[in-house]
Structure formats: structure tokens, C-alpha cells
LORO-478592 format. One record per atom (N, C-alpha, C): residue in one letter; x negated, z, y. Coordinates in steps of 0.05 Angstrom, whole numbers, plus 5000, padded with zeros to 4 digits. Layout:
! residues N
AXZY ...
***
This chain:
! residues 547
X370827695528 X368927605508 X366127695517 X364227805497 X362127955506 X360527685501 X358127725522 X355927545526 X353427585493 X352227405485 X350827485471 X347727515483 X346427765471 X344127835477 X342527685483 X342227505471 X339327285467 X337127455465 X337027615455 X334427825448 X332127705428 X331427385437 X329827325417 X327127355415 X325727605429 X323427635424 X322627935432 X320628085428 X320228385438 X316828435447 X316928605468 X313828535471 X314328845461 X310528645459 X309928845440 X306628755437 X303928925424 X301428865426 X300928725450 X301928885474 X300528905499 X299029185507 X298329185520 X296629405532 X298329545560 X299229825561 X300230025574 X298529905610 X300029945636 X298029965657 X295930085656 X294230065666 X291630245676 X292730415696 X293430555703 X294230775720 X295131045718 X295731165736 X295631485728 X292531585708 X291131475721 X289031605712 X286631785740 X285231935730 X283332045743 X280731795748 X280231695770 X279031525772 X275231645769 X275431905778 X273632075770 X271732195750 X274532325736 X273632375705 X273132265690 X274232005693 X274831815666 X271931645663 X270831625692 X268431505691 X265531645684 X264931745665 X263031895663 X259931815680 X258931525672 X257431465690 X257131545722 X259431625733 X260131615747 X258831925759 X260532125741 X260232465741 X257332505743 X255832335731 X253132445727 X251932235747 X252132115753 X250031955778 X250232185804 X253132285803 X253532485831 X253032695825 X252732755802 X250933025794 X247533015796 X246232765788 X243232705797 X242632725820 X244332605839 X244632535868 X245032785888 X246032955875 X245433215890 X249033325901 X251333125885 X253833145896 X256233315879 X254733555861 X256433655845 X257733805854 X257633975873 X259334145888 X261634115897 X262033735894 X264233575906 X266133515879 X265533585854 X267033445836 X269933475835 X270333745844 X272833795844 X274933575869 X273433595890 X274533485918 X274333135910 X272433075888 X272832775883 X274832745865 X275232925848 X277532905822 X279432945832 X280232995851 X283332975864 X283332685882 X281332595887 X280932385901 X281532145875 X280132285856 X280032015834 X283631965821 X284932195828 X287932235811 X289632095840 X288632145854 X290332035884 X289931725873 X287231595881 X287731355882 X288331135851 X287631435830 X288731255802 X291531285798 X293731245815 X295431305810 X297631065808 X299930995804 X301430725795 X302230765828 X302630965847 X303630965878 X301030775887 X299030905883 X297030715901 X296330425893 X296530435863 X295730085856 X297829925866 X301030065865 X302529905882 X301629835910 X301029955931 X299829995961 X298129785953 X296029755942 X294229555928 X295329225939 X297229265920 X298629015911 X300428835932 X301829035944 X303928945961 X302128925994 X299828985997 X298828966028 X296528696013 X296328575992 X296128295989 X297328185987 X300128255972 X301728025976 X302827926002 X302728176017 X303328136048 X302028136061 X300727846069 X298327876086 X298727986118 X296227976136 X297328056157 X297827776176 X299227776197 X300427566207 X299627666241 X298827416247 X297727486287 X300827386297 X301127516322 X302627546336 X301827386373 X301227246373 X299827146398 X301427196424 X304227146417 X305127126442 X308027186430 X309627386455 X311727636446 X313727346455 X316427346448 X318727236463 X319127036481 X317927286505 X317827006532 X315426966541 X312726966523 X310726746532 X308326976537 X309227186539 X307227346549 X304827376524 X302127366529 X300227366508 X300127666488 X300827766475 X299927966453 X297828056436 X297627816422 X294227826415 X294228136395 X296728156376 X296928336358 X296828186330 X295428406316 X296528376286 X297928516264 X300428376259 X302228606238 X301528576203 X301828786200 X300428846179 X303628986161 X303229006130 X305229066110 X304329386115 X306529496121 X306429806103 X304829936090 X304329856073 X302029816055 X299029876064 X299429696074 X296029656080 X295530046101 X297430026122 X297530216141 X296630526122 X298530566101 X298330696080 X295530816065 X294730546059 X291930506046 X289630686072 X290230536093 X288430616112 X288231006120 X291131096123 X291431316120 X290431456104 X290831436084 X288531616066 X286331536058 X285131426059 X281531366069 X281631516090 X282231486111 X281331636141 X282631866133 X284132066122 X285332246113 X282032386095 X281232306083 X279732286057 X276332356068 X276432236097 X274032186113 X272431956103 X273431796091 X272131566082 X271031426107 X271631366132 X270531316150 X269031486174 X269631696169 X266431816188 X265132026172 X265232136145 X264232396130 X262132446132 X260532246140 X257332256140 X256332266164 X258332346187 X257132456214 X258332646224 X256832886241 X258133136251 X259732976267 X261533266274 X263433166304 X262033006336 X259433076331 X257433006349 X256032766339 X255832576330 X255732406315 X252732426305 X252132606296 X249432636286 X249132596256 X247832566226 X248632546200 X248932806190 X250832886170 X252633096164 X250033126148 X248733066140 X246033146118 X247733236092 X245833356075 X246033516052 X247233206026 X249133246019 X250133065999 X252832866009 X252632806031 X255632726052 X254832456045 X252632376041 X253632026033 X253731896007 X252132105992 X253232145960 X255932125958 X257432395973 X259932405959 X261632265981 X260932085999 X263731926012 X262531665999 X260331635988 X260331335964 X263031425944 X261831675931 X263531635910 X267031545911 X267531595933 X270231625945 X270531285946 X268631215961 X269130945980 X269030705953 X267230855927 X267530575902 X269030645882 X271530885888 X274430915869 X275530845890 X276630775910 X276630665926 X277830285923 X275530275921 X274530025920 X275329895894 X276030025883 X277729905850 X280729975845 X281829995876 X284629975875 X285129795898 X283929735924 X283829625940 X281929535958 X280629335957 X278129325979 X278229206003 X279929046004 X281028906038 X280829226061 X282329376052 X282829526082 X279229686080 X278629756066 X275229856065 X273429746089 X274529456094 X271629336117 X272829516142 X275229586152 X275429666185 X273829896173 X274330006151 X273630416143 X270130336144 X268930166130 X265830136143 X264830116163 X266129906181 X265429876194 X265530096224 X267530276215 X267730446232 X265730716224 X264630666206 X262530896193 X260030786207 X259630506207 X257330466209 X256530416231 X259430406248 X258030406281 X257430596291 X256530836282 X256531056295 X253130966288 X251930986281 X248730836278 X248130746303 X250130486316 X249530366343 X250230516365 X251530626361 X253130876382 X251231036383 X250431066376 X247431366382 X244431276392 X245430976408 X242930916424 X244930906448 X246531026453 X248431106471 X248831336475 X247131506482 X249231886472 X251331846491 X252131796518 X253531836528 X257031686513 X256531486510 X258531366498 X259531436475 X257031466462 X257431626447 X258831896432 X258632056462 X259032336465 X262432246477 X263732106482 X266232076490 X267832006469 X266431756447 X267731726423 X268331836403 X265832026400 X266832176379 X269032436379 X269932496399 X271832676389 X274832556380 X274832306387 X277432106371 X276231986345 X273731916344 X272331736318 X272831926289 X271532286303 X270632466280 X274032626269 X275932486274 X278632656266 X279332476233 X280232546222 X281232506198 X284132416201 X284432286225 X287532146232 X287031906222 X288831776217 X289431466230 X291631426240 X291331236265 X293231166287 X293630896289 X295630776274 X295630466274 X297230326314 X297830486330 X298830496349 X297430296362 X297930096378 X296729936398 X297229996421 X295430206436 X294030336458 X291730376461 X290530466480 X288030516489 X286430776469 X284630706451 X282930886446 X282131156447 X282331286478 X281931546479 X285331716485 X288031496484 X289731686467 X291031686449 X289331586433 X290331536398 X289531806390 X291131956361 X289432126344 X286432096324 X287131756327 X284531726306 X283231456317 X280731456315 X280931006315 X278930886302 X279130636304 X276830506276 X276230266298 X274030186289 X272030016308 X271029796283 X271429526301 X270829256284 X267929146297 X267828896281 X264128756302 X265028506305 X264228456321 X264428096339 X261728086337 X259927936311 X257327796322 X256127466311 X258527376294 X257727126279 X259726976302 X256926736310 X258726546325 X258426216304 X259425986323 X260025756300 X257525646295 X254825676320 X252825506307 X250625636301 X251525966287 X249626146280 X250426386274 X250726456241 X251826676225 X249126776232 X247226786210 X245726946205 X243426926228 X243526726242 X241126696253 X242526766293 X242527066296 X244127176312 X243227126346 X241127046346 X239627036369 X240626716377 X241226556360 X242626356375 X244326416390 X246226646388 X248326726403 X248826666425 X251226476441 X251126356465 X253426506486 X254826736475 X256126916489 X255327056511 X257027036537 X254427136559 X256227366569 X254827616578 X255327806590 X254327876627 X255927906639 X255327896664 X256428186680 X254328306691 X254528576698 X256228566720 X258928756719 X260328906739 X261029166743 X260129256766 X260129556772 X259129726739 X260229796727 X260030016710 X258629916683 X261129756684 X261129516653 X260029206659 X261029126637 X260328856633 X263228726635 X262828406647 X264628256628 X264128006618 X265327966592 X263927796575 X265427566572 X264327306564 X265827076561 X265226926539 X265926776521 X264726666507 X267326706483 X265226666456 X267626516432 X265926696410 X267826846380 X266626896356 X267326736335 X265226606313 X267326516300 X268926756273 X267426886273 X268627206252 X268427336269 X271127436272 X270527836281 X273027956265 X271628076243 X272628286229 X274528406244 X278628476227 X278828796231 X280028656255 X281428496273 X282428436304 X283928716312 X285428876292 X287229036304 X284929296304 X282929336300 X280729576313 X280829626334 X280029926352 X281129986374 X278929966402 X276529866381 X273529746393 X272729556372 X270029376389 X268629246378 X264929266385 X264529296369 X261629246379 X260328886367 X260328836397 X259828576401 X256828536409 X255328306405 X252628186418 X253127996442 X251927996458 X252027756478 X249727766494 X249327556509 X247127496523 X246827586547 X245527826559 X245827986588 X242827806605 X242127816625 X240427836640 X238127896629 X238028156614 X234328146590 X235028106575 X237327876553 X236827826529 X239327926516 X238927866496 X241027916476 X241628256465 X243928326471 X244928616479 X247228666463 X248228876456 X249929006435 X252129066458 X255129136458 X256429296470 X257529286460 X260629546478 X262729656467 X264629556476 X266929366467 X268929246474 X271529366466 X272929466481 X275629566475 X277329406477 X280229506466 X282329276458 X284429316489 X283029556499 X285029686533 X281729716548 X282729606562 X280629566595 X280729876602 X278829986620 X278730286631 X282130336646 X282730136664 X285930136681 X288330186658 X287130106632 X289630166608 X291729886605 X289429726623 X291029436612 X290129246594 X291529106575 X289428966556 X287728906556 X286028786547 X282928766549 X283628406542 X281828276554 X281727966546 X280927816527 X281427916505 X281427896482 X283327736472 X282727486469 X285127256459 X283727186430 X285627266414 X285227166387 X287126826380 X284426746371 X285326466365 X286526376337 X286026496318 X287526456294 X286126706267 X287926746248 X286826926232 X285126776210 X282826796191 X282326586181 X283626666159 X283426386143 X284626306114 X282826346091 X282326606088 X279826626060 X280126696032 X278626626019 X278526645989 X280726855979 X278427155976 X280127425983 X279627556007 X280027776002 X280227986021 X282227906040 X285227886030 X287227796036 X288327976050 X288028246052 X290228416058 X288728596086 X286128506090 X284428496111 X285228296130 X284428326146 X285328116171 X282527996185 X281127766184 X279227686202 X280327436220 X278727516247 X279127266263 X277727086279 X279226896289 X275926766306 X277126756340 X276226796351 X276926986377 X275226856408 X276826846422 X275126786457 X276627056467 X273827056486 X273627276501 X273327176527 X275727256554 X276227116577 X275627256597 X272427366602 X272227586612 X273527866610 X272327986582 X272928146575 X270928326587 X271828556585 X271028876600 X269328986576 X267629086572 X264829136549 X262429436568 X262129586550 X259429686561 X258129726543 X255329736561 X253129706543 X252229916513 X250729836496 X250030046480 X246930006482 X245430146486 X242630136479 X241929946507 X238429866513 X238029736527 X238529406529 X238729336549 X238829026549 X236328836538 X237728576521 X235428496508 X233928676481 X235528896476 X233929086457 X237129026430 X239128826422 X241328876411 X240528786381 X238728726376 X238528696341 X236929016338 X235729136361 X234529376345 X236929496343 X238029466366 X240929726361 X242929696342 X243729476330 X245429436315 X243829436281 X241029526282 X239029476246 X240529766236 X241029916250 X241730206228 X245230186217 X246630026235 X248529946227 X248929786203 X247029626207 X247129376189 X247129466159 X244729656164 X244729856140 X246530026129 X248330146139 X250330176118 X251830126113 X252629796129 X255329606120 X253129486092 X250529466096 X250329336063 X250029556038 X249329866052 X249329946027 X253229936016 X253829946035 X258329936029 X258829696012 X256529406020 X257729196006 X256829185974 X254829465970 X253029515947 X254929615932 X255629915947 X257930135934 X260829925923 X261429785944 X263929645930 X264329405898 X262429225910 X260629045889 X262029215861 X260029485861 X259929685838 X262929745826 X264629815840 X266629865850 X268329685836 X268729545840 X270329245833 X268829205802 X266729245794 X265629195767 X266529405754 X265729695763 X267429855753 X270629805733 X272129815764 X274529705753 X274929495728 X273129225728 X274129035714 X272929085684 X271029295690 X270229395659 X273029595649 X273329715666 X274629975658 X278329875649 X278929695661 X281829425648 X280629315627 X278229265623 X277029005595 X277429195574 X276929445570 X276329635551 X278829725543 X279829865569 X282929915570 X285129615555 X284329495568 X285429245544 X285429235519 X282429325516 X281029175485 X282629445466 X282529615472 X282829845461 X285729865453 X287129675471 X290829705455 X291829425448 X289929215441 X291028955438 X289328935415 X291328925390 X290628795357 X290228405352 X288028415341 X288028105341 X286228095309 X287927995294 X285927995262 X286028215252 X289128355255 X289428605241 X286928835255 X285328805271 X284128995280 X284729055328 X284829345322 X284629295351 X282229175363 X282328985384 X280528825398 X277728925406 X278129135412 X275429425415 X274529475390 X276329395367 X274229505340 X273129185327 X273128985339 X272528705333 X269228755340 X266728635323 X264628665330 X264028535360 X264828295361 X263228125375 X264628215399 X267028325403 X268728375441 X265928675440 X265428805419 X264729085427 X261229025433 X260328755430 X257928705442 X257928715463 X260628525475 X260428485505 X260928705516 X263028895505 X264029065518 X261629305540 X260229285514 X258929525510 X256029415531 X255229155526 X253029055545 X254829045575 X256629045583 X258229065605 X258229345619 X258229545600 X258829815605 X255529885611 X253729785596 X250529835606 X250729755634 X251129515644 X251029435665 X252029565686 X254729645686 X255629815706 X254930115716 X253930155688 X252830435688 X249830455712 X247930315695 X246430185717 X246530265738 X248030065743 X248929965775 X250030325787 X252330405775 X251930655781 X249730845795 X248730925782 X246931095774 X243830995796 X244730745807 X241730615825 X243430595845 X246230565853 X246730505884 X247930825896 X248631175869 X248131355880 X244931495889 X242731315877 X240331415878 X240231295911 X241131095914 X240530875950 X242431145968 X244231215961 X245531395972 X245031665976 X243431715959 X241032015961 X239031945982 X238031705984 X235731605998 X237031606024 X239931536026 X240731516059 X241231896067 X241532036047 X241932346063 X239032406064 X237032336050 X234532466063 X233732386079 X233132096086 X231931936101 X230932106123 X232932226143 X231432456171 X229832566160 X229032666146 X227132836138 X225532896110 X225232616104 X223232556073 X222432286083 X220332226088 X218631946087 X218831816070 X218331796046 X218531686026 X221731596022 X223731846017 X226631726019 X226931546038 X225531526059 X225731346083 X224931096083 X223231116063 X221330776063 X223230706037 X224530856018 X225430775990 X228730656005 X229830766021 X231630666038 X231630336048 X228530366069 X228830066083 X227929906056 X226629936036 X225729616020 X227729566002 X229229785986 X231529725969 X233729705975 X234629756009 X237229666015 X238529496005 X236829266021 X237328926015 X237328855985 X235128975972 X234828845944 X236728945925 X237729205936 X239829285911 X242929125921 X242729125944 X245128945952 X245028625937 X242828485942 X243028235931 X243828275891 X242728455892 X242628405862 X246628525855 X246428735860 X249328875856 X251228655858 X250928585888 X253128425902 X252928065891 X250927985877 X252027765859 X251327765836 X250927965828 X252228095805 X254827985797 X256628135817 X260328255826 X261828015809 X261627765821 X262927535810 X262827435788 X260027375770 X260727325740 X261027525722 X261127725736 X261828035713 X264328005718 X266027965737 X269128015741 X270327815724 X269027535723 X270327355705 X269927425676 X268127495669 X267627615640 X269627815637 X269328085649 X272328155652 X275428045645 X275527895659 X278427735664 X278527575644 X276327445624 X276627405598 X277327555574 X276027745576 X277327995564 X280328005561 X280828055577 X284928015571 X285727785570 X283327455567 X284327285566 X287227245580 X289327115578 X291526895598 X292227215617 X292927385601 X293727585620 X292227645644 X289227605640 X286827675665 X288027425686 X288027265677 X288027135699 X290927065713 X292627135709 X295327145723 X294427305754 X296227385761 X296427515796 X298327755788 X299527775764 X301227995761 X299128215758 X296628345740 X295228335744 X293128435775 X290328635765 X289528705788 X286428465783 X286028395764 X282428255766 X282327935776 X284327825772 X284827585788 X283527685818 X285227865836 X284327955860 X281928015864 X281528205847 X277928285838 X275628135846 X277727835823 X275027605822 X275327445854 X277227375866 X277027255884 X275827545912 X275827745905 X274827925924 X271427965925 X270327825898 X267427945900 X265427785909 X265727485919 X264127435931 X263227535960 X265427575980 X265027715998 X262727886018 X261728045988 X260428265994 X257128125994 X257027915976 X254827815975 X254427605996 X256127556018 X256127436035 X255927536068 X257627756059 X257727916094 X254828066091 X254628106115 X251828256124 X249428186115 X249227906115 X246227826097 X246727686069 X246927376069 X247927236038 X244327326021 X244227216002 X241127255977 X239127185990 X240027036002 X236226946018 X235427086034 X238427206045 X237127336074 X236527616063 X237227746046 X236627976032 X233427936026 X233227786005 X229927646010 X228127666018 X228927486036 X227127576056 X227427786075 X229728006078 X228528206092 X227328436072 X227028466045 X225028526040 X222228396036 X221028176037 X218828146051 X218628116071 X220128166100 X219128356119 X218828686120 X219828756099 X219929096095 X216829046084 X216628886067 X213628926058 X210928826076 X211828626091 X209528576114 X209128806127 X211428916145 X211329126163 X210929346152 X211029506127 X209529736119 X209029716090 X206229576088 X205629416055 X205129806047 X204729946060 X203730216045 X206030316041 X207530436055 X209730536048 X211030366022 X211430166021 X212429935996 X211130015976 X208830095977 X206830105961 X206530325943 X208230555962 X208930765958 X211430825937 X212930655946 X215630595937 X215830555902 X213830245903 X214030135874 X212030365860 X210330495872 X208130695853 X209930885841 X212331045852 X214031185849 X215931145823 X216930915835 X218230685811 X217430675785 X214430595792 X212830605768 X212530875759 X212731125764 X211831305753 X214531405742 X217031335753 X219431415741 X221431295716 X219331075717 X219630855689 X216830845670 X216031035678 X212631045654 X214131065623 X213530915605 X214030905578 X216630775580 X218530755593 X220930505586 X219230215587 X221230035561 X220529825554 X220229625577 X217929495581 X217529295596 X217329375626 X217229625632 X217029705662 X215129635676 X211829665661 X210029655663 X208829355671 X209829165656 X209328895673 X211128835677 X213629005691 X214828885719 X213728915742 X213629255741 X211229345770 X208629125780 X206629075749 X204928775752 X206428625772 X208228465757 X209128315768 X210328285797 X211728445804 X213028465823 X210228615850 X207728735842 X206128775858 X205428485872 X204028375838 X203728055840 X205027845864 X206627935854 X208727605864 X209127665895 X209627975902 X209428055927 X206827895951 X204727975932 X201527875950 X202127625952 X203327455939 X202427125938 X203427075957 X201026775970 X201626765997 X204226585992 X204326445969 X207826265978 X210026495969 X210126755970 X212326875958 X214726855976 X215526765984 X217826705999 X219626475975 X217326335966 X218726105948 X220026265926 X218426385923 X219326585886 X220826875894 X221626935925 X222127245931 X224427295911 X226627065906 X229227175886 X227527285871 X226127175851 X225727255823 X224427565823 X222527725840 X221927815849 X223228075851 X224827955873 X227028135884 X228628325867 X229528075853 X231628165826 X229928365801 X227828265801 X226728375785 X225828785794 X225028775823 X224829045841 X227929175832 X230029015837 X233029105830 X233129275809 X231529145788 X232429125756 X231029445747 X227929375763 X226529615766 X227329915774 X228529915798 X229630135813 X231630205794 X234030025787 X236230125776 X235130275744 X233230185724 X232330355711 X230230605714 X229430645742 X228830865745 X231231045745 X233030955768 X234731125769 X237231185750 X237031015731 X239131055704 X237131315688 X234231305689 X232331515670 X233131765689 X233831735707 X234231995721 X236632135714 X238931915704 X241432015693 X242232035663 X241731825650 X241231775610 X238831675603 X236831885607 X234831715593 X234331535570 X236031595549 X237331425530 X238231165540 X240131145553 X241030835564 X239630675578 X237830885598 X234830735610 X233430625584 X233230735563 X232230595548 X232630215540 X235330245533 X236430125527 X237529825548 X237429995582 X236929765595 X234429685605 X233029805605 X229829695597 X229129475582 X230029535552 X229429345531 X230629105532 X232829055555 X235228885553 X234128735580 X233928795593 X232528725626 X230028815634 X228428855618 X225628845632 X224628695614 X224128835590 X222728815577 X223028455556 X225928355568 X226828155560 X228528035581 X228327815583 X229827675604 X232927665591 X234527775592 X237527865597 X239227605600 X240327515575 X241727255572 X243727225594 X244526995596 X245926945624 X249327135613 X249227155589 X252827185587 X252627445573 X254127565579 X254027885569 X254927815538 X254428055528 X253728075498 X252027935479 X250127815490 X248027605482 X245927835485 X246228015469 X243728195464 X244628405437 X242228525425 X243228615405 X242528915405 X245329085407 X245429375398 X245729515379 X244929665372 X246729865343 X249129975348 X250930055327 X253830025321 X254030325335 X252130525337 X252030765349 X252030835368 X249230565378 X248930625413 X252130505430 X252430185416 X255630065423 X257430305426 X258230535404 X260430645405 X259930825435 X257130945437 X256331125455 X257131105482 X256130735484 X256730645512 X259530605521 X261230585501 X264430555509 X265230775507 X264930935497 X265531215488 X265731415526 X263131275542 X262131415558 X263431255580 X263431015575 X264830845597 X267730865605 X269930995583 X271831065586 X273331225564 X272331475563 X272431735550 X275931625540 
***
């Protein structure tokens, strides 16, 4: 007797995956920020990059190195300490082609010097398609980009690391450093009674023969399975940067006891931990007592990474909202041809564009920097500010998003659920809003001219967009006042708002228009689509946002 079907329902007016797409092409905003930025020569080498990681193989890799988190290993069988962490397939995967890709050193010769020309243009572009299939394994791939910054107040150490740092391997192997094919380097510097405020740091370092050894506790250290760390601790003159390996010089473990992995929001498929160090083996980088100068150029490009990603992740949750709207009928019309989704849509797609188009302009400013002053001063004051603004940004754009496909967004089957629990992060690591803040009014104490330079620039690249003109006021304004520390957000955000429509007039002058009128020239309703477009410019911006 045959079973009956029970076939009582058929799907149907859902929306196809997002995948198998060119993560590249499809983004037009995208094509032309790296064409402003000086990165066209790369389009081809990113469009294979964009079809690699838009692909249904990689969103799986995505998927399955969150669902499988990584798990510490403390101690093997019979007791002996390990102090490993295993990680899903997956993740190992992910990591491989980033370091395959050069996502983690592209922007330094084999000699760890900067690759100049357009190398941090186009390993952004990589690192925020990237970043909208997977962002957990990304922190070891920054962080190993960005220590090469602290490493070069070391040449010697320097000069030893890079011929394993600068290979395009990855070596997930747990051994010593110099005989792996490839390796990636994590940071030990937040302890429990002082994240941001680093000089509390109570970790002490005590000189032997060559090296150091260190004792003390982190409460974060990024990345445990990295094959170094660059750590802070307290030497004899002060608070000092070094290089902590996971293998002692003899090739025996290093004293590195990991105490537990933590339990966080997202960035699930990343591994962080909180860690004692039992006289651990360390050498120095830079002078003693000199470790916040040595570790400031670092710092700098883990936030412009937490900028690029931010973007990255908004990207994405626009590019599923649209992709949604565009195959789901509701009122006899597809959802994308409904007025009121194509307000949001379309004020969503301004936004990202934006954001685009101002964190490849921060990325032009990091290849000139050696040798343009101005790119140099436009570097230190908008780091921070385009980070604060981008990076909490990330979280109520992702939920707006995830409304967009309504019940579907928010399931786990689904990539923006992850999204949304992944974007606070960025606005947290390396400096939360205040501390962004205020390190641009220390960028502005310590060179009010150069600053000065900066916003005149600004101003001259927004002459005739709506409302530019008393932002610059403003933001000169609010700068001088002696309480500006109280008002630096508003300020800040507003410098953000500024920069990013310079650098959108550099790419659509048209849409600079249009985010001008929306954000300068008008204070920008808290909820997207609470502004009013024409039915032309709307079609333009979605049209462009996902061809």
C-alpha cells in the first residue's frame, strides 16, 4: 500500500539564494570608489576574487565554521597541558584563501616595507567582499597585516619574520613559527581592570639573557591559535610592546596557558581568549617604556579593517534586502516595486554607497601617507572618525536589513541574523565612540594646522553641495570650544558625514548631491526611508546598488 504524499503546500514567492554571484561586479559603488582610489588596474584580479567568494562553496565555509565554533583543548589525555584550539574545516578553509588572496600582508614588500602604489586600495577591496561572506576568521588576517607597523620599530625582528609573514601560505600546523610555510600573529593587550585605558597594564616583563619573560594575565587576546603575539607589559622603563611566540627559541612550548575561550555575542567562528602567562619567553619590539608609540601605527590599520568591514557587512545586508525585495510579491506587486520598501531601499543603498566611496578614499590616504603630507594628516584625523561613524553605523542598518525579509531575516538559516549579531564588534575593538572622539581631538590639539588643512580641503571638495558649507562652520566651531569634548560626538559625526560627501563627489557627483541634501543639509531621520526622493533618482540608486 503506497504512502500518501501529504503534499499540502508548495513554496513558492520566496526569493532564490544570494549566491553565485560576482561580489565585484554586481556592486557598482563598489567598481568606481576603486577606480577614484587609484585601484583599476586590479579589477580584473578583484572580479575573480568577487566570483570566488560570491560563491554557494564559500557562503557554505561561512556557515558551517559558525556553526562550529572553535573549542580549547587544555589538556591532551594524560594531563599534559596543550593549550590548543580546534577549529571546523571550515574556518581553516576560509583562512586559506584570504592568505592565498594576500589579504593578510599585500600591503607590505617581502621586506616589510609598504607595497605603495594602490596595495591598500585593492586588499580593502578584497578584505570588505570578504567580509560579507565571513567576518570571524578576518581578525587573525588583520591582525597579522597590522603587526607588521609594530614590527618595523624592530628591523631586526623584523628582518627574520618576514620571510614566513610575506608568503601567501597558510599553515594551520602547531609548531614553531620559523618552520611553518606561512603564519599569522594575534595581540595580548586588554587586561581586566583596563581595556582602553592601557597604561594601567599590570603585566610584568623581566629581562633574561636575550629575551624577556613575562608573567601576568589578559583578559582578551584575540586569535589564541596565532603563531605570535604582540603583547604590552611592564619592563624596567615602562610599559613595552613585545613578541611572544606560541614555541620558546629551544622549540618547546611557550607558557602560554589559556584559561578559557570567551562566550560572545558574534564573531563566533573566531576564537578569543583570556589567558596567563607563566613566564613566558617574549622579545622586545621598539624601546622600553616607548610601547603605545610602537603599537599607534598598528592600531591604525586594525581600525581602518574595523571601518572596511562595518562597510562590508552593510554592504551585504543591503545587497539580500534588495535581492529579497526584488523576488518576493506582496499586494500583487513585487516588494521592490512597492513605494514605501523602495524609499528605504533606496535611502539604504545611498548610505552604503557613501560609506563606500569615503572608507576607499581613507584607503588612498593610507598608500600615500609616505610621501604626501596632506594624505598624511587626512589619514591621522579621519581614521577614528570614519571608524566611529561607519562602525555604528553597522548595527541599526543590519536590523533594517533583516526587516526587509521580515520572519525570514531573522531565522539563523539565513546569513543577516549573523551579520546583525557580528556588527557591533567593530565598533568596539580598537577604540569604542568615545575613544574615537576623543582621539580626534587629540589629532586636533597636536596639529590644529594640519586639521586645518584637512577640513579646508573638505571644504573645497564639497563647495556647492547642499549644506556643506555650515557643516565646515560648524564643525570648525565646535572644534575651538573650550568644552568640546562634551559635544565631540556630534561633531565628529558630523566631520564623518562631511568627508564621506567629499568623497562620494569624487565618485557620483549626482548622489553626493543627494547625500548632502539628506545629511548635511538636513539632519537625517533616525530610520531609513524617512526622507524624500524622486521615483528616478530611487530607481537609479537600486539600479546601481545591484545591477
Amino acid at each position: 500500500m503506497t504512502q500518501p504524499s501529504f503534499a499540502t503546500h508548495e513554496v513558492f514567492n520566496q526569493s532564490p539564494p544570494f549566491e553565485d554571484v560576482d561580489l565585484f561586479a554586481a556592486d557598482l559603488p563598489l567598481v568606481a570608489a576603486v577606480r577614484a582610489s587609484g585601484g583599476a588596474a586590479a579589477e580584473r584580479e578583484l572580479s575573480a576574487f568577487g566570483k570566488q567568494w560570491g560563491s554557494a562553496a564559500m557562503a557554505d565555509r561561512g556557515r558551517l565554521a559558525n556553526e562550529n565554533t572553535p573549542k580549547l583543548r587544555s589538556f591532551d589525555a594524560k594531563g599534559n597541558r596543550r593549550d590548543q584550539v580546534e577549529f571546523h574545516p571550515a574556518y581553516h578553509e576560509l583562512m586559506a584563501h584570504s592568505a592565498h588572496a594576500g589579504v593578510h600582508n599585500s600591503t607590505w614588500t617581502v621586506d616589510g616595507r609598504q607595497a605603495g602604489d594602490a596595495a591598500e586600495v585593492i586588499r580593502a577591496a578584497k578584505f570588505y567582499m570578504a567580509a560579507q561572506v565571513e567576518t570571524g576568521h578576518l581578525c587573525p588576517i588583520t591582525m597579522t597585516r597590522a603587526s607588521v607597523g609594530a614590527l618595523a620599530m624592530q628591523p631586526d625582528l623584523l628582518a627574520r619574520v618576514m620571510p614566513v609573514l610575506s608568503t601567501k601560505s597558510y599553515d594551520p600546523s602547531f609548531a614553531p613559527w620559523w618552520q611553518k610555510r606561512g603564519m599569522t600573529l594575534g595581540m595580548g593587550m586588554t587586561e581586566k581592570q583596563g581595556g582602553t585605558d592601557v597604561r594601567a597594564n599590570m603585566t610584568r616583563a623581566v629581562r633574561e639573557g636575550d629575551g624577556y619573560r613575562i608573567t601576568g594575565h589578559k583578559w582578551f587576546m584575540s586569535a589564541p591559535m596565532c603563531d605570535a603575539f604582540l603583547v604590552l607589559a611592564q619592563a624596567d622603563g615602562g610599559l613595552t610592546c613585545f613578541f611572544m611566540p606560541r614555541f620558546a627559541p629551544d622549540g618547546s612550548v611557550n607558557a602560554i596557558q589559556f584559561q578559557r575561550l570567551k562566550d560572545k555575542l558574534g564573531n563566533r567562528s573566531n576564537a578569543s581568549s583570556e589567558v596567563e602567562f607563566v613566564g613566558a619567553y617574549a622579545e622586545r619590539i621598539g624601546e622600553e617604556g616607548k610601547g603605545i608609540r610602537t603599537i599607534i601605527q598598528m592600531v591604525q590599520l586594525t581600525r581602518q579593517d574595523c571601518a572596511i568591514a562595518s562597510v562590508g557587512l552593510m554592504r551585504s545586508g543591503l545587497a539580500h534586502a534588495l535581492h529579497h525585495a526584488r523576488h518576493r510579491s506582496v499586494f500583487q506587486k513585487h516588494l521592490a516595486d512597492q513605494p514605501l520598501m523602495q524609499a528605504v531601499l533606496s535611502d539604504m543603498a545611498l548610505h552604503v554607497e557613501a560609506c563606500t566611496a569615503l572608507v576607499m578614499r581613507l584607503c588612498r590616504a593610507f598608500d600615500r601617507t609616505p610621501h604626501d603630507a596632506a594624505e598624511a594628516a587626512y589619514m591621522r584625523l579621519l581614521t577614528p572618525a570614519i571608524k566611529y561613524w561607519t562602525c555604528k553605523s553597522a548595527p541599526p542598518f543590519l536590523y533594517e536589513a533583516m526587516e526587509c525579509l521580515g520572519g525570514n531575516g531573522y531565522v539563523e538559516d539565513g546569513i543577516l541574523a549573523r551579520h546583525c549579531r557580528e556588527s557591533p564588534v567593530n565598533a568596539i575593538w580598537e577604540g569604542s565612540g568615545n575613544v574615537m572622539c576623543l582621539d580626534v581631538l587629540r589629532a586636533l590639539a597636536r596639529e590644529p594646522e594640519a586639521a586645518m588643512t584637512v577640513l579646508q580641503a573638505l571644504a573645497a571638495e564639497t563647495k556647492g553641495l547642499p549644506g556643506a558649507g555650515e557643516a565646515v562652520a560648524f564643525i570648525g566651531k565646535t572644534f575651538r570650544r573650550a568644552d568640546g569634548e562634551r559635544v565631540a560626538r556630534l561633531a565628529v559625526e558630523k566631520l564623518a558625514l562631511l568627508a564621506a560627501a567629499a568623497a562620494l563627489n569624487g565618485v557620483s557627483p549626482h548622489n553626493a548631491e543627494l547625500f548632502a541634501s539628506t545629511r548635511l543639509a538636513a539632519n537625517h531621520a533616525s530610520m531609513y526611508g524617512a526622507v524624500e526622493l524622486d521615483s528616478g533618482e530611487v530607481r537609479a540608486l537600486l539600479e546601481r546598488a545591484l545591477p
